[in-house]
C-alpha distance (Angstrom), angle and dihedral (degrees) to the residues before:
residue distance angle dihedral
X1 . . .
X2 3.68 . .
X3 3.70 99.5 .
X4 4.10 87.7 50.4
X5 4.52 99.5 94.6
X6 3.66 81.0 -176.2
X7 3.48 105.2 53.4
X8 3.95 102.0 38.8
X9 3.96 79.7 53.9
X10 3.77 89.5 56.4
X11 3.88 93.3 49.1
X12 3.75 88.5 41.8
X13 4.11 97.7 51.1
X14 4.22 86.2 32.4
X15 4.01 89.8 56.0
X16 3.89 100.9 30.8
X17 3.49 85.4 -132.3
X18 4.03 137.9 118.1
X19 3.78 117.3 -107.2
X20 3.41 115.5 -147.3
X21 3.69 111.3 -167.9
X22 3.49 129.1 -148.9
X23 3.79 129.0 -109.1
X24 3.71 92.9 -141.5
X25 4.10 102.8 67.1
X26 4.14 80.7 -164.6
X27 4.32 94.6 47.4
X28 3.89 83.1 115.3
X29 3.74 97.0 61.4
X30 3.53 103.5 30.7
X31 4.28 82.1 56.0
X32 3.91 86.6 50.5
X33 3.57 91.5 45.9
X34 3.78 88.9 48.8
X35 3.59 95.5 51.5
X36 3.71 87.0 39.7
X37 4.22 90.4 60.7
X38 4.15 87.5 46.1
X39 3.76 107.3 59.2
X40 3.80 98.0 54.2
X41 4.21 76.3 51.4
X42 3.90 92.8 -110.0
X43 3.90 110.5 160.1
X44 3.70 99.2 -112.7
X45 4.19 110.2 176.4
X46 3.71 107.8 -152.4
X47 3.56 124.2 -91.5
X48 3.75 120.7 -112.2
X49 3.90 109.0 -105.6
X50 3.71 116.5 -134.7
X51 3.83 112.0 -130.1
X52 3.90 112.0 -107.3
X53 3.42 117.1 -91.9
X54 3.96 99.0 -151.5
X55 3.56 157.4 -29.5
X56 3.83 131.1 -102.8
X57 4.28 106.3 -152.3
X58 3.64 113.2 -151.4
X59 3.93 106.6 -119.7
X60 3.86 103.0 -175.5
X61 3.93 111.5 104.5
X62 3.77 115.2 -136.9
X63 3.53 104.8 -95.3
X64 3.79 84.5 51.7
X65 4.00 93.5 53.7
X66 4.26 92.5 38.4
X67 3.94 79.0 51.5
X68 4.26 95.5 50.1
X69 3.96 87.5 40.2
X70 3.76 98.4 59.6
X71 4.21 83.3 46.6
X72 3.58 89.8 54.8
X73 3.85 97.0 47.1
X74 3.92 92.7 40.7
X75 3.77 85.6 49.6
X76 4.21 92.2 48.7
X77 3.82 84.9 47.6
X78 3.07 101.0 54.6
X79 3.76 92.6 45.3
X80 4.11 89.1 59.2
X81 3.56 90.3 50.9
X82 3.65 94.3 58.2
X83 3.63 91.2 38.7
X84 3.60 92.1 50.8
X85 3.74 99.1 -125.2
């Protein structure tokens, strides 16, 4: 996900929030490798956490994310009603 512009842009304008993406493309599975080593009670030091390397900035305006929202949910709903849920 990190090396996709166009997507973290999408979660950044969808959420209205600022992305900040990781300097370590593989952070998420060297933290579930981490957590992996702890619960059997292996001592696992921590792993050195690469500084981030930027920031995505939402650039949707509100109406514009209210607007992509109701999409989304209309679009989940109408997947449950075919699904049956």
């Amino acid at each position: 996900m990190a090396n996709s512009e166009a997507l973290l842009a999408r979660v950044a304008d969808h959420s209205g929030r600022e992305l900040v993406v990781a300097g370590d493309l593989e952070a998420s599975a060297r933290g579930a490798a981490m957590l992996a080593a702890i619960a059997p009670g292996v001592d696992a030091e921590p792993l050195e956490v690469p500084a981030s390397e930027r920031s995505i900035q939402p650039s949707a305006d509100d109406d514009t994310r209210t607007a992509a929202r109701a999409r989304h949910h209309a679009a989940i709903d109408a997947a449950r009603q075919v699904a049956g849920a």
